[in-house]
N, C-alpha and C positions, 0 to 999 in steps of 0.2 A: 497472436495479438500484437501484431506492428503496429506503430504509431502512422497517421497519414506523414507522407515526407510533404514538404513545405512545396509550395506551387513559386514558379515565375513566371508575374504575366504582366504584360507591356498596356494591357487594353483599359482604358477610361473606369468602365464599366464595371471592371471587376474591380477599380480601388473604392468605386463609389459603394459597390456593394459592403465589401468589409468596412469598408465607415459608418455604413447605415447600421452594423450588426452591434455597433459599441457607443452609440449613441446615450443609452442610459446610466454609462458607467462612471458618472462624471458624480465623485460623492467622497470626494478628499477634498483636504483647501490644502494641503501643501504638503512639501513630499516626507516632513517627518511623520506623516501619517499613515505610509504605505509601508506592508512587509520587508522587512530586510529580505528574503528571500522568495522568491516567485515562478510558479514553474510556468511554460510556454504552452499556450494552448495551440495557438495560428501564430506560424509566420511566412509571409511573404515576400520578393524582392522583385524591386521594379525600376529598372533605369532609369534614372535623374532627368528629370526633362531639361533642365536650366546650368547642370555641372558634368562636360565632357568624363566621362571614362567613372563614374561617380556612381551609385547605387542608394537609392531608396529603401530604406528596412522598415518591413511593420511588423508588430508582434501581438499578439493578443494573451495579455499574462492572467494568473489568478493564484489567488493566496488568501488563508482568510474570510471566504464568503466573496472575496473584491476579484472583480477583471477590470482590469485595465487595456486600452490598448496605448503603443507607445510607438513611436518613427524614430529614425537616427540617420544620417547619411553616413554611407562607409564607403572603401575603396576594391573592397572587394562582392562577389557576387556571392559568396558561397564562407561560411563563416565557421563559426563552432557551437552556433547556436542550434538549436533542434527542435524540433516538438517534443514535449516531455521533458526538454530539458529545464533541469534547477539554475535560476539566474541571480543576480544582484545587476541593480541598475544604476548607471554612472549619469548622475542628474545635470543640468543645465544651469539650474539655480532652485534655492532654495523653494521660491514660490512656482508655481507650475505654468507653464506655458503649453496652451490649446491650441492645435491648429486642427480643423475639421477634426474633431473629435482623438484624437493621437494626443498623448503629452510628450513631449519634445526631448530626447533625452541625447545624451552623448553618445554612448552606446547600452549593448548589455553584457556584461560579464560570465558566462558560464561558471558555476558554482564549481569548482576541482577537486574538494573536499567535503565530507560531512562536517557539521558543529552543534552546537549545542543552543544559537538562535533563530532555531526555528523549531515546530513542530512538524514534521513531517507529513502527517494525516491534513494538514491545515490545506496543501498544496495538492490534496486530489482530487480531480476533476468533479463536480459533482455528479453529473452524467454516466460516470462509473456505476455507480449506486441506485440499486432498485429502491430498495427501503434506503430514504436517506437518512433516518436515525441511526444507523451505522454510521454517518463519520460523527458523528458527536461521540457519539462512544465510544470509536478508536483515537479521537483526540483526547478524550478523559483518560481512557487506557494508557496512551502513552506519559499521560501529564504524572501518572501513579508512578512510576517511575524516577528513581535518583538519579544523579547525572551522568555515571559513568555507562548505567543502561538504556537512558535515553540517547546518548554519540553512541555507543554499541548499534542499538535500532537503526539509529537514525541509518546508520556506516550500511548494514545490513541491506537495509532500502534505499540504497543510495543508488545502484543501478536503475533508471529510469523504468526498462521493460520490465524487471524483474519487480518491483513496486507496482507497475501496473497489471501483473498476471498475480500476487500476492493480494491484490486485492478484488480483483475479479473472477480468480478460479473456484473451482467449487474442492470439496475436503475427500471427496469419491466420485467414484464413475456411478454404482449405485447400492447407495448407502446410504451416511447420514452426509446430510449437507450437500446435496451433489444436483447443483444449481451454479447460477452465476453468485459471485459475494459469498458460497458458502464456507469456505475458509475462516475468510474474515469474522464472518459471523459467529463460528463457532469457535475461535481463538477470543475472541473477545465474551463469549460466556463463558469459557475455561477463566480469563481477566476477572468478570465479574464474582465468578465463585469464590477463588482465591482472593480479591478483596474482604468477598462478607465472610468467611468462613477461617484467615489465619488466623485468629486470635483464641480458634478452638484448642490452638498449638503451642505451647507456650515454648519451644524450642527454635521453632521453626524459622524461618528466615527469610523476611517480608520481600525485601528485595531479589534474592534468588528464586522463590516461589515463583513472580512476576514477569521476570525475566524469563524464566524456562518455559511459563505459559504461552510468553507471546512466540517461543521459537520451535515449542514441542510439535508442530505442526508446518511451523516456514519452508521446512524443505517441499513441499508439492504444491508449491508456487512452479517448480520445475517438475513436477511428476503427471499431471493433466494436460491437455489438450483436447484444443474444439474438432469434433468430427460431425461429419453428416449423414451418421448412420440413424437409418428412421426411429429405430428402440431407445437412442441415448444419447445423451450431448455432448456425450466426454468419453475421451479414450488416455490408455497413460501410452509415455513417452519412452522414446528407447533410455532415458537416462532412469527411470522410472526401472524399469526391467532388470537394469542394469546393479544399481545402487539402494534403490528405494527414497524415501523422503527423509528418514531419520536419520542417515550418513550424509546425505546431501545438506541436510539441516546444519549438521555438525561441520562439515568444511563448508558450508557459508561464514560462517560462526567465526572458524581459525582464519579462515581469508581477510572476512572485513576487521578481525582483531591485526593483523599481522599488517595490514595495510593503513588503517583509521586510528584504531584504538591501542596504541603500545603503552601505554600506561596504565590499562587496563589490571584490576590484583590480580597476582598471580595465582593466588589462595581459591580467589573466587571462580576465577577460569578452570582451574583442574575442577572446584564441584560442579560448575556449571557441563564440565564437557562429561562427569558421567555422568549427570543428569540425563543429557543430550544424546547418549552412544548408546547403539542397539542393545538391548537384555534380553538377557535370556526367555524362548519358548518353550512350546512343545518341539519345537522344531529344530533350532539350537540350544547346545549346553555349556559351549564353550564360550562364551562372555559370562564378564562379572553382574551378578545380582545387583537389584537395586538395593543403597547402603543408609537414603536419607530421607526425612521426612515428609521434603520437598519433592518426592518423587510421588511418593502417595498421596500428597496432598493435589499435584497436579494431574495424576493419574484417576484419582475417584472423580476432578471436575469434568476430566474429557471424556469419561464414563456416563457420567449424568447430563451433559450436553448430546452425546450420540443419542442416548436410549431418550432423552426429551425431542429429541427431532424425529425420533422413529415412531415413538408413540404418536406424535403429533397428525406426520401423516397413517396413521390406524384410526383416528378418533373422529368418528361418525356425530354431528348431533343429534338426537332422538332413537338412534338405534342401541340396540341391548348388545352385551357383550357376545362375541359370535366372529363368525364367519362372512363377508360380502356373497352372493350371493353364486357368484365366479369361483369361491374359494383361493380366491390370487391370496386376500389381505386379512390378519387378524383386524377385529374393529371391535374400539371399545367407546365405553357410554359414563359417565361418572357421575355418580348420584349425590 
């Protein structure tokens, strides 16, 4: 799932066409009204007709619901800018300056860092998203959230690709969720449970709960892969084979902490990472048992999220409990 690389092109024709595509996005009066932070949707470079050795930059940003598109002249052809990438915009002046539809900016900054003003979900393409009631809910999800686990998320999605396969892969090759958006989908009903259901707990620990939800699953952002096999849409990855999702989950976790988040408690990282670390199966005996409430708390959600997608696809309407006719699928009927 690569991002398109940015086009350079010299021709008339093609600036007039991406002018004509941001025509309607003219819906701010001035720039304190625009995201501090915006990820790139399109950018193009196109040599300055009027300033030797000079470069013309366009970009087509969104944050928020909002696209913008923006120009700037620079001195180079090839910058640090990207598609996908998180930006901050170094404005011209306060009030906004239109030239064929472009606001006029100095440049744009590459974001170098996660922080804590922005919401991260804010800046996903919507186009991502079959059902787009999913980003409202990964932006509520995230908003549930105290500060030090929203920079934690934030840090974790901060890599461009890996934010955009975290929200577009599916949770299985074929299981539950194993679609596009299935991940996301089902980390955020694992969110939703654990919102309506901690206070069944009175030990429990709202924040850590939440936090391990959104990450019990993060690591098969890198475990998935698109194939073109006729039966199925997905195949796993040699890291997949190699480690799994739940170790992969866990050194995402120590990385984006070691690198973003050093002030992160320390208290709360040791119960988060056993939360996080492989437990015991049938199969291995040698790891430690789970020790905390917040395990079972977020273990019975991804429980009743699986077996609610499963049943989902089982349930026939007007047919009686039974068999499909194939014998492929149980199918149920609820009176």
């Amino acid at each position: 799932m690569n991002p398109i690389n940015p086009t350079i092109s010299t021709s008339h024709q093609a600036e007039t066409s991406v002018s004509q595509e941001i025509q309607d996005q003219l819906i701010f009066t001035n720039a304190s009204l625009l995201p501090r932070v915006l990820r790139v949707l399109k950018i193009k470079v196109i040599p300055h007709q009027s300033i030797a050795k000079h470069f013309l930059q366009q970009a087509v940003l969104f944050a928020k619901g909002l696209q913008i598109a923006v120009e700037w002249v620079s001195k180079n052809q090839q910058g640090q800018v990207h598609p996908l990438s998180l930006v901050t915009i170094v404005y011209k002046g306060f009030e906004p300056i239109m030239i064929d539809g472009y606001l006029q900016i100095v440049r744009l900054n590459r974001l170098h860092r996660p922080d804590l003003s922005y919401n991260v979900f804010e800046t996903a393409p919507r186009d991502w998203f079959i059902d787009k009631s999913l980003i409202n809910k990964a932006i509520s999800g995230w908003e549930l959230l105290d500060d030090k686990n929203r920079l934690l998320l934030n840090a974790i999605l901060f890599d461009d690709l890996f934010f955009q396969r975290f929200c577009l892969g599916p949770s299985s090759v074929n299981h539950h969720h194993n679609y596009t958006n299935g991940n996301l989908e089902h980390t955020l009903e694992v969110i939703s449970f654990i919102a309506d259901n901690i206070e069944r707990f009175s030990t429990a620990n709202l924040q850590l709960a939440l936090i391990y939800g959104w990450l019990h699953d993060i690591g098969k952002a890198d475990e998935y892969q698109s194939c073109s096999t006729p039966d199925k849409q997905y195949k796993l990855t040699a890291n997949a084979y190699l480690h799994g999702h739940k170790l992969n989950g866990l050194y995402l976790t120590i990385r984006a902490l070691a690198k973003y988040v050093p002030l992160y408690p320390e208290k709360t990282f040791d119960h988060l990472r056993h939360l996080l670390e492989p437990h015991p199966s049938n199969i291995t005996t040698d790891l430690r048992k789970p020790q905390m409430i917040e395990h079972l708390i977020v273990s019975q959600a991804d429980s009743a999220s699986c077996a609610a997608n499963i049943y989902k696809e089982s349930f026939r309407n007007g047919s009686s409990f039974g068999k499909l006719q194939d014998h492929s699928k149980i199918i149920f009927r609820y009176e």
